[in-house]
N, C-alpha and C positions, 0 to 999 in steps of 0.2 A: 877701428871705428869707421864706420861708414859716412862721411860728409855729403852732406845737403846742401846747398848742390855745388860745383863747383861753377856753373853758370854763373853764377853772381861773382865770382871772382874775376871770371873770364872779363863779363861786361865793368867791372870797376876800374879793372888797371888801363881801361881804354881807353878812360879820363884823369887816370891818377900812371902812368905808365911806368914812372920812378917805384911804385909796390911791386911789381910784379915777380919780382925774383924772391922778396921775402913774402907774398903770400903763397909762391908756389912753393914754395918753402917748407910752411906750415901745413898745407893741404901736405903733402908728400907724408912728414912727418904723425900729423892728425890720423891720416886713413889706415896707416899702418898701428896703431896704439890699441892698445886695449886696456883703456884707464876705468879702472870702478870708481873715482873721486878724485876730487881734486888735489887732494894732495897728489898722485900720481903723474895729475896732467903737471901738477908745479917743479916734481922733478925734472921734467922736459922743456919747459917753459916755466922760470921760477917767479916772473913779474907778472904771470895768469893771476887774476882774484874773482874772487864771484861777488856780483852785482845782482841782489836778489834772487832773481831766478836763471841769471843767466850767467857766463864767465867770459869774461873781457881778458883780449890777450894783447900789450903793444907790438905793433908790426913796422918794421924796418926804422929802429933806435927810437920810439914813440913816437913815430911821425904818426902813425894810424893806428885807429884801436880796433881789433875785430870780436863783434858780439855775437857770441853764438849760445844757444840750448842744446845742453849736453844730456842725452838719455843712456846713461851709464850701465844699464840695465840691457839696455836695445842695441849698444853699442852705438848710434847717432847720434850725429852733430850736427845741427840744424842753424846753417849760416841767419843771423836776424842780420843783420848789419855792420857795414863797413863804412867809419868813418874817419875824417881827418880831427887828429886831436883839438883841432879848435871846435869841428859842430862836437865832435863827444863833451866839450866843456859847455857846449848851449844846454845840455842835459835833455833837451827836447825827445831823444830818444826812449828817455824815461816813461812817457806818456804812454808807452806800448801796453796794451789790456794786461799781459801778463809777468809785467812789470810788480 
């Protein structure tokens, strides 16, 4: 899978710096993958689920959730958002058009 981008990880952990060893983690893991669905992604990640359009992954013991668009097809993963489990509970994210 090709991930999008990993700039946004880079610039996240620079405020959150406790993530950084489990998103780089997930990217290492992510880029290397060649999942057609989500079942695939949940053999590798089993507490992945999908949230309408998109699939949330908890990142280091559910401290942060990471919400990305998976084009399974395209093989890309398209980072939308990285947050801490309290704004992922504001749902606010939800708002997103393609939601």
């Amino acid at each position: 899978m090709h991930v999008i981008s990993f700039k946004i990880i880079r610039e996240y952990v620079k405020k959150h710096a406790d993530s950084q060893e489990a998103l780089s983690n997930w990217y290492k893991v992510a880029s290397k993958a060649k999942w057609s669905n989500l079942i695939e992604v949940q053999k590798v990640f089993p507490k992945a689920e999908a949230a309408s359009n998109f699939t949330v992954f908890n990142i280091k013991g559910n401290n942060y959730r990471l919400i990305v668009s998976i084009d399974y097809e395209g093989q890309l993963i398209y980072i939308k958002y990285i947050l801490t489990h309290a704004e992922y509970d504001k749902e606010e994210w939800k708002n997103d058009p393609y939601f």
